[in-house]
N, C-alpha and C positions, 0 to 999 in steps of 0.2 A: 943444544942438540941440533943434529945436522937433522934437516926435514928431506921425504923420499923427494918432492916436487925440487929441492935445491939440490939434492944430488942426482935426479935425472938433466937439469938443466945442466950440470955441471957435466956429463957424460954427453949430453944434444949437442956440443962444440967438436965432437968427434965425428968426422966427417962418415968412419966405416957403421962406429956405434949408430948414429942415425939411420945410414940408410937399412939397416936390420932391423932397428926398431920399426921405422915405416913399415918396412913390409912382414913384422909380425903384427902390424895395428887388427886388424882384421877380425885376427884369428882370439887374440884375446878380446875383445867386442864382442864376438860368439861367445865365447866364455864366460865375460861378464855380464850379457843378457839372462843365461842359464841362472847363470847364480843370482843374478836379482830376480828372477820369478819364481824362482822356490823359494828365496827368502821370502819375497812378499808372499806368495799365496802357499806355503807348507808346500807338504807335498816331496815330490825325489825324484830323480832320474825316471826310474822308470814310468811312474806315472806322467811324467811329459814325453817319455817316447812315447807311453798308450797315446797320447791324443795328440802328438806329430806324426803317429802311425812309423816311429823310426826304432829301429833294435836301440835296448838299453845300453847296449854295450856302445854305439856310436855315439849315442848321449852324453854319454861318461866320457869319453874322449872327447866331446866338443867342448864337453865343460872344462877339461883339464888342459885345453888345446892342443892335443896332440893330434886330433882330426884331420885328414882331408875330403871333410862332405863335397860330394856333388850339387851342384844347384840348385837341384827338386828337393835334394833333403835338407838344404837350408831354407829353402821356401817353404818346404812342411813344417818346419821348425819356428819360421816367423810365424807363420799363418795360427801355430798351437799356442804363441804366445801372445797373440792378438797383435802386432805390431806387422810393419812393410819390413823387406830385408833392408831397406836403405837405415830404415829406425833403428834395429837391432843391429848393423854395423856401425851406426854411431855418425851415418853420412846424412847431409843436410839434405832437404828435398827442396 
């Protein structure tokens, strides 16, 4: 059985497929932040908007990456997760 990591590598040789990928990295790191603090600490969307102080609905959409948060509301968003935005994008400090 073909593994996801060998058939992304297999698609990374694709000069257009990369560069889409790069520039969705981001957006799914916002995503996958989401979804690993509700799994670790219970909980749902909307109780991380209450304490990012962000509508649930944009929640749900950073979780799904369909989002375009502005800045403050991804800084509200790290800040509610206890992490730096560089942390929660996955970027080294």
């Amino acid at each position: 059985m073909t593994t996801l990591v060998e058939v992304l590598a297999e698609h990374l040789v694709n000069p257009a497929f990369k560069a889409e990928y790069d520039r969705l990295g981001p957006d799914y790191a916002l995503a996958s932040a989401i979804i690993r603090y509700i799994a670790n600490h219970g909980g749902d969307c909307a109780t991380l908007a209450k304490q990012a102080k962000l509508s649930k609905r944009l929640v749900e959409r950073m979780r799904g990456a369909t989002a375009n948060p502005t800045l403050k509301q991804i800084k509200r968003l790290a800040r509610a997760l206890g992490v730096s935005v560089a942390e929660m994008l996955g970027e080294r400090q």
